[in-house]
C-alpha atoms as an extended CHARMM CRD file, in Angstrom:
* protein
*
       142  EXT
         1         1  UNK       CA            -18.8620000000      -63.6900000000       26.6410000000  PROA      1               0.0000000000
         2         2  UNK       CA            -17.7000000000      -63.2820000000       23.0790000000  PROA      2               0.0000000000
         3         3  UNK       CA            -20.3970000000      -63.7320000000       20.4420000000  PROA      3               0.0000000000
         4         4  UNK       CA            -20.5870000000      -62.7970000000       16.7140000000  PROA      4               0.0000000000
         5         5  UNK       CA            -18.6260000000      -63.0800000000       13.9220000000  PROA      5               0.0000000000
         6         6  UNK       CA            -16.3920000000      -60.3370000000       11.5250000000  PROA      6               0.0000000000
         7         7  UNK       CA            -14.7970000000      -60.1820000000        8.5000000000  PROA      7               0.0000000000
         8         8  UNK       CA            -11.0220000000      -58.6440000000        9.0260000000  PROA      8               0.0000000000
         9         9  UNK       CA             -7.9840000000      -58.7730000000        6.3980000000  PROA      9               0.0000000000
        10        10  UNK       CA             -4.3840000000      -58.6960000000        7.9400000000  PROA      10              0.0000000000
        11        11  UNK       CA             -1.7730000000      -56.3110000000        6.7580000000  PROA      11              0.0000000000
        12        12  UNK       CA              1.1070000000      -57.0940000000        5.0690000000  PROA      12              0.0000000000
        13        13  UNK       CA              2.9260000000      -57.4430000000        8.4870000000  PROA      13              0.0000000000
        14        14  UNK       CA              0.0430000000      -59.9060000000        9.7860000000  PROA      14              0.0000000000
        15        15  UNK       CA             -1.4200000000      -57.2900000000       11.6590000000  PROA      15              0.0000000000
        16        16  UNK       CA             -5.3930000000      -57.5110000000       12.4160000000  PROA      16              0.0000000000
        17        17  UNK       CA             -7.2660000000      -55.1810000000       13.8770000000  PROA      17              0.0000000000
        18        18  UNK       CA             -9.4850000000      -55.9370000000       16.7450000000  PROA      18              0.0000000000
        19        19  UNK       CA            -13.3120000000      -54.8410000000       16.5600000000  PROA      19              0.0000000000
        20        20  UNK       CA            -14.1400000000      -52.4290000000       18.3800000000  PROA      20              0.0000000000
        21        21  UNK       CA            -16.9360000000      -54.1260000000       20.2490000000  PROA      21              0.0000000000
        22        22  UNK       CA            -14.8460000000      -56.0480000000       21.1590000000  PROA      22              0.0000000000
        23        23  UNK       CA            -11.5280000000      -53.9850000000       22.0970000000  PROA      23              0.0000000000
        24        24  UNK       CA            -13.4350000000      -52.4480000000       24.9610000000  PROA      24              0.0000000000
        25        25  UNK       CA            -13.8620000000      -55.6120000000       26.9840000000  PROA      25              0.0000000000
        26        26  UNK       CA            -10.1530000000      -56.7940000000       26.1230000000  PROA      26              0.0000000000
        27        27  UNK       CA             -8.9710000000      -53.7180000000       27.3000000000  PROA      27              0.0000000000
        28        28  UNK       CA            -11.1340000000      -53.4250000000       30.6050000000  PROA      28              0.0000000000
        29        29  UNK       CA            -10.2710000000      -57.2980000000       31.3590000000  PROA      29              0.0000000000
        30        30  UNK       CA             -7.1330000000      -58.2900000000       30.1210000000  PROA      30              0.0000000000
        31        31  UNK       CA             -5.6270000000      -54.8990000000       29.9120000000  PROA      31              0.0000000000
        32        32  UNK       CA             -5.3200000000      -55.9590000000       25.7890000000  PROA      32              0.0000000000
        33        33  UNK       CA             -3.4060000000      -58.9560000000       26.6490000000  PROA      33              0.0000000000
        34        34  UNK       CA             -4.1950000000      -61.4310000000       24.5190000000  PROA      34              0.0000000000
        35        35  UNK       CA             -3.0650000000      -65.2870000000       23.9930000000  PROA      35              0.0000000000
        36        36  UNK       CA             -2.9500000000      -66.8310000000       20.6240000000  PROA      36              0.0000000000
        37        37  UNK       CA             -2.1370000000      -70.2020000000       20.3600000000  PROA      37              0.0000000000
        38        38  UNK       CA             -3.4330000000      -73.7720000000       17.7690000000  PROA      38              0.0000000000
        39        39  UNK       CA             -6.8580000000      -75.2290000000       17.7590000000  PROA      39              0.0000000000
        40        40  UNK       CA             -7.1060000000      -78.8480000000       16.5120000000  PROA      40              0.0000000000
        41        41  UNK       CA            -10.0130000000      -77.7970000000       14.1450000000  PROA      41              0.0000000000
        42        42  UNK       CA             -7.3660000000      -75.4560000000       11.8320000000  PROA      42              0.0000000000
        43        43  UNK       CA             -7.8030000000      -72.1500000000       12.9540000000  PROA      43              0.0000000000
        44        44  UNK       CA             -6.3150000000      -70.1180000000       15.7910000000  PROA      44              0.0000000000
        45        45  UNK       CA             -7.3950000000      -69.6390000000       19.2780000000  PROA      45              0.0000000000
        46        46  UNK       CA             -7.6280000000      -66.2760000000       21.2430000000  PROA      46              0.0000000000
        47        47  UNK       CA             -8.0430000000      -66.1390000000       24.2930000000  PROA      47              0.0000000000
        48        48  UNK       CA             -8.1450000000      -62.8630000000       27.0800000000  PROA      48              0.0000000000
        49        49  UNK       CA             -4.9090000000      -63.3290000000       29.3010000000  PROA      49              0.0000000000
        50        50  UNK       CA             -7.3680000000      -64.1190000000       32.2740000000  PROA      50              0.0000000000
        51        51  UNK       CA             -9.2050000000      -66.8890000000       30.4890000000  PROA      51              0.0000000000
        52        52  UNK       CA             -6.3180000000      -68.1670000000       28.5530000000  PROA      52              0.0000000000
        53        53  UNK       CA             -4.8930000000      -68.4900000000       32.1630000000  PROA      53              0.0000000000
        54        54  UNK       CA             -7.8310000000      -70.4480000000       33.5550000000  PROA      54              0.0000000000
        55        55  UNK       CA             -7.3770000000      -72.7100000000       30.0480000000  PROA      55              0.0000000000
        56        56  UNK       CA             -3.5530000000      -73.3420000000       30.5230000000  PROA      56              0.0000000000
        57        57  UNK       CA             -4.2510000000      -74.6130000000       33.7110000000  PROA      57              0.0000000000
        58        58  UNK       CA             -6.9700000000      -77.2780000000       32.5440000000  PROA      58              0.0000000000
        59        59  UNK       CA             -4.6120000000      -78.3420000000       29.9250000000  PROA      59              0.0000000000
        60        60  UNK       CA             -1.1430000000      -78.4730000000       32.5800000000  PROA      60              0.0000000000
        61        61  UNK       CA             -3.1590000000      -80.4140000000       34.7730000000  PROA      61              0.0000000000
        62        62  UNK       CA             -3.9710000000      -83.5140000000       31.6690000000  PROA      62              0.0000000000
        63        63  UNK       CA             -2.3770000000      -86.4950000000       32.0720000000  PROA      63              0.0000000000
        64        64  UNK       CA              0.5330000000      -87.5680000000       30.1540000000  PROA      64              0.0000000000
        65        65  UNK       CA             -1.3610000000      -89.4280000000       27.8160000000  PROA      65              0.0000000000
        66        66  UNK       CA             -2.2620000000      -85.9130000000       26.5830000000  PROA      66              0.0000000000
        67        67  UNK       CA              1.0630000000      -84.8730000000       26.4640000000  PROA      67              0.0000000000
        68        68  UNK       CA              0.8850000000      -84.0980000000       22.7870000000  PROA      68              0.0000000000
        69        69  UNK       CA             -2.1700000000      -82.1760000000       23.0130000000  PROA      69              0.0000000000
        70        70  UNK       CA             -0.2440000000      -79.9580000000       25.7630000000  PROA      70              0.0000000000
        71        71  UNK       CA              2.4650000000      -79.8660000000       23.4720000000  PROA      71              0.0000000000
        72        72  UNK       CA             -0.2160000000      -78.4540000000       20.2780000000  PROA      72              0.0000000000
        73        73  UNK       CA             -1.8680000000      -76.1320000000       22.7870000000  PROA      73              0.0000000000
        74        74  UNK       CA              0.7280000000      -75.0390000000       25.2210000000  PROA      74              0.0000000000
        75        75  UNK       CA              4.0220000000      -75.0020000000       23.1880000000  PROA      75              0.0000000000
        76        76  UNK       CA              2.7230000000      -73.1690000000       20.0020000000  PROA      76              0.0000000000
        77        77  UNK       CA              1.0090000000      -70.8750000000       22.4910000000  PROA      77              0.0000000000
        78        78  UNK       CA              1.7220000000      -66.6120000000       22.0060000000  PROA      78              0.0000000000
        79        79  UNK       CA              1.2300000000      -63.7190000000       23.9360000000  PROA      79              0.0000000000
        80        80  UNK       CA              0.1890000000      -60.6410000000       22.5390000000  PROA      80              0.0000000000
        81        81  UNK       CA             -0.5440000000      -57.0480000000       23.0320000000  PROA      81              0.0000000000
        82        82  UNK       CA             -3.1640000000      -55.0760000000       21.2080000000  PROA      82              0.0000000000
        83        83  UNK       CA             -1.0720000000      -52.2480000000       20.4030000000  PROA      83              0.0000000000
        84        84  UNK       CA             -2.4580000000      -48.2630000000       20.8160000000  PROA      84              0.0000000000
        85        85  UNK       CA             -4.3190000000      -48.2660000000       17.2360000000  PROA      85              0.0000000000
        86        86  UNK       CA             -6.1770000000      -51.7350000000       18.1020000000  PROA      86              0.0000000000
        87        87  UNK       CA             -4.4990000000      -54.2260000000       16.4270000000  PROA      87              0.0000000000
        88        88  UNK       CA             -2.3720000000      -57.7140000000       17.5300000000  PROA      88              0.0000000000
        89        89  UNK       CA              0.0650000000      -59.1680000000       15.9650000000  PROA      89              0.0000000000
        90        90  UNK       CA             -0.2710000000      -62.8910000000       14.7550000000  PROA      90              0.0000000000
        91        91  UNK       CA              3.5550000000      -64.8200000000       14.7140000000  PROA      91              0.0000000000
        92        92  UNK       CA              3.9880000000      -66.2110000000       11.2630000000  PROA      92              0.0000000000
        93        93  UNK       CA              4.0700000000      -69.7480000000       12.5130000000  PROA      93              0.0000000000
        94        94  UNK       CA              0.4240000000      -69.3370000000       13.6320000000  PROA      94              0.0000000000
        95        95  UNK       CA             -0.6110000000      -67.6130000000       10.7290000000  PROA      95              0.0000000000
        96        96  UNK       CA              1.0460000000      -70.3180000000        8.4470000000  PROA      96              0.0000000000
        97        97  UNK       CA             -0.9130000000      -73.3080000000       10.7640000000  PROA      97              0.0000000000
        98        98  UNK       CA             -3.8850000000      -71.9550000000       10.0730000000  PROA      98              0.0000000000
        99        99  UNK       CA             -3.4860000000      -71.1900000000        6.6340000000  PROA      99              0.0000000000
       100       100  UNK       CA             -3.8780000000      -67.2540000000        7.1090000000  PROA      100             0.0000000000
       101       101  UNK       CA             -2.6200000000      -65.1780000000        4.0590000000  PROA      101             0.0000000000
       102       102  UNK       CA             -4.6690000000      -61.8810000000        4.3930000000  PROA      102             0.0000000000
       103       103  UNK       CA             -8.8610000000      -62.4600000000        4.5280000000  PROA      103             0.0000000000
       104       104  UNK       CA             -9.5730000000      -63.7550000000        7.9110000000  PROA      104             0.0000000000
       105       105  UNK       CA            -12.7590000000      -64.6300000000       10.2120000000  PROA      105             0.0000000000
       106       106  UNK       CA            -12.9570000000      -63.3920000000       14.0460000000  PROA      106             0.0000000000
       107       107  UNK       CA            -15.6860000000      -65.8990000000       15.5960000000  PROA      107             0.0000000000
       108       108  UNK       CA            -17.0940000000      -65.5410000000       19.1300000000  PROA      108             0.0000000000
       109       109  UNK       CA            -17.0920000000      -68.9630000000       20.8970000000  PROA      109             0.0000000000
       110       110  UNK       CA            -17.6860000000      -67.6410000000       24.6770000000  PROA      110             0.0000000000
       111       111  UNK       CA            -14.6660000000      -67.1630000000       26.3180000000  PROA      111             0.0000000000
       112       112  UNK       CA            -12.4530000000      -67.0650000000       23.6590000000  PROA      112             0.0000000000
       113       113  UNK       CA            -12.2690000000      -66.2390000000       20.0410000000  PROA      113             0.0000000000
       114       114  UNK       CA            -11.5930000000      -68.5810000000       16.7790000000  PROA      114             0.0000000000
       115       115  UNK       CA             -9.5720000000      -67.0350000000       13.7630000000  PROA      115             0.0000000000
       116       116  UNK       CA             -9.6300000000      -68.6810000000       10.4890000000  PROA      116             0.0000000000
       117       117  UNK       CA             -8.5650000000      -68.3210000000        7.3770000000  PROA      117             0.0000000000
       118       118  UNK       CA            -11.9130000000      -66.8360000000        4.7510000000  PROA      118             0.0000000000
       119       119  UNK       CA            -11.7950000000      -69.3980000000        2.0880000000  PROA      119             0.0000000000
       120       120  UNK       CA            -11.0100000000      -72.1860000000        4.6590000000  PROA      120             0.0000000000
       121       121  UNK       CA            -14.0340000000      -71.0650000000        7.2120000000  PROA      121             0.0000000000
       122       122  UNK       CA            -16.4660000000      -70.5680000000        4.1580000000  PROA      122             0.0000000000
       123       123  UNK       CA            -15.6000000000      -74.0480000000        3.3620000000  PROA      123             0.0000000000
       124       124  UNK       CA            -16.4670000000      -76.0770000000        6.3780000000  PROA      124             0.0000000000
       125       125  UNK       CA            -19.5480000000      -73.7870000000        7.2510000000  PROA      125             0.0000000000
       126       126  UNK       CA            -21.1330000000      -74.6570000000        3.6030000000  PROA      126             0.0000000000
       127       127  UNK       CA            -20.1040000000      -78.6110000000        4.5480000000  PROA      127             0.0000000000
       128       128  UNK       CA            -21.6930000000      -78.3170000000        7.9520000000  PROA      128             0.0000000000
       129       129  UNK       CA            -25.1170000000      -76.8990000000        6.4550000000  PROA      129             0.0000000000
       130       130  UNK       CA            -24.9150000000      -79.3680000000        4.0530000000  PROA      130             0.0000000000
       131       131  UNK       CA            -24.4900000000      -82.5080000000        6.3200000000  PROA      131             0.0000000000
       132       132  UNK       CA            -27.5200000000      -81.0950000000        8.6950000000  PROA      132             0.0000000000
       133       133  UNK       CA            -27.8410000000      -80.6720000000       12.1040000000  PROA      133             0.0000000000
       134       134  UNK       CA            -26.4440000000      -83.2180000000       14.7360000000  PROA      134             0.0000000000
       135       135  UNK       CA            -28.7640000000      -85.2750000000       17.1100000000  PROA      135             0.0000000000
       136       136  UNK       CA            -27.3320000000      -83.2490000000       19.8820000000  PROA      136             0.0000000000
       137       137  UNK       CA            -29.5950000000      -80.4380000000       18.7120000000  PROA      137             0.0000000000
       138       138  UNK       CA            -32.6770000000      -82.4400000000       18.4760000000  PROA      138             0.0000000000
       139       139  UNK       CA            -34.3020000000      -80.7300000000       21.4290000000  PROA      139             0.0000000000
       140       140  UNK       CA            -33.6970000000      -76.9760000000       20.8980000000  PROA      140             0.0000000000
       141       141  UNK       CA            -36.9130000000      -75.1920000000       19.2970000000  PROA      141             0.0000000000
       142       142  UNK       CA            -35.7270000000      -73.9630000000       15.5460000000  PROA      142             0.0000000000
């Protein structure tokens, strides 16, 4: 389970380099194999091979009313390597959907990662305070 967020700036190829709490478990469960691939919210996905796996096969088996969803998730999809000095590689075309230039955000969501764009993350976080909490919260102890 991936948990906890980091502040990372590409390189000037679009390199970024993956923390090193985190590296570890990539490398013991996915061997560094990574999948990148569109999230509907604006930033980028990242899944472990295994559980990107487990994820393509939820979204092959939607019906064809979801066929454009499949398209978003499965046909921008990228497979990666984190290379020996720990970093990954992230395809122009994903970095340019999610409106990556060089500041970026690493979130832990569980099984997979989110990667946004700084200024763009910042953004929604500070509208998401502001509009408060959702009702689906209304029984957790704060």
């Amino acid at each position: 389970m991936f948990q906890g967020a980091s502040s990372l700036s590409l390189d000037a190829k679009g390199r970024l380099s993956v923390p090193t709490r985190h590296r570890d478990v990539l490398s013991a469960t996915a061997s560094g194999q990574l999948t990148i691939t569109k999230h509907p919210d604006g930033c980028l996905m990242v899944f472990a091979r295994p559980e990107w796996e487990k994820f393509r096969e939820r979204i092959g088996s939607l019906p064809m009313s979801a066929q454009w969803w499949k398209r978003i998730f499965l046909g921008n999809a990228m497979d990666v390597e984190i290379d020996a000095t720990g970093r990954v590689l992230v395809s122009p075309e994903l970095r340019a959907a999610a409106g990556i230039t060089k500041e970026a955000v690493l979130l832990g969501m569980g099984s997979y990662f989110e990667l946004w764009d700084k200024a763009t993350y910042d953004a929604k976080e500070a509208e998401a305070m502001q509009g408060g909490m959702p009702d689906v919260f209304k029984d957790f102890a704060f």
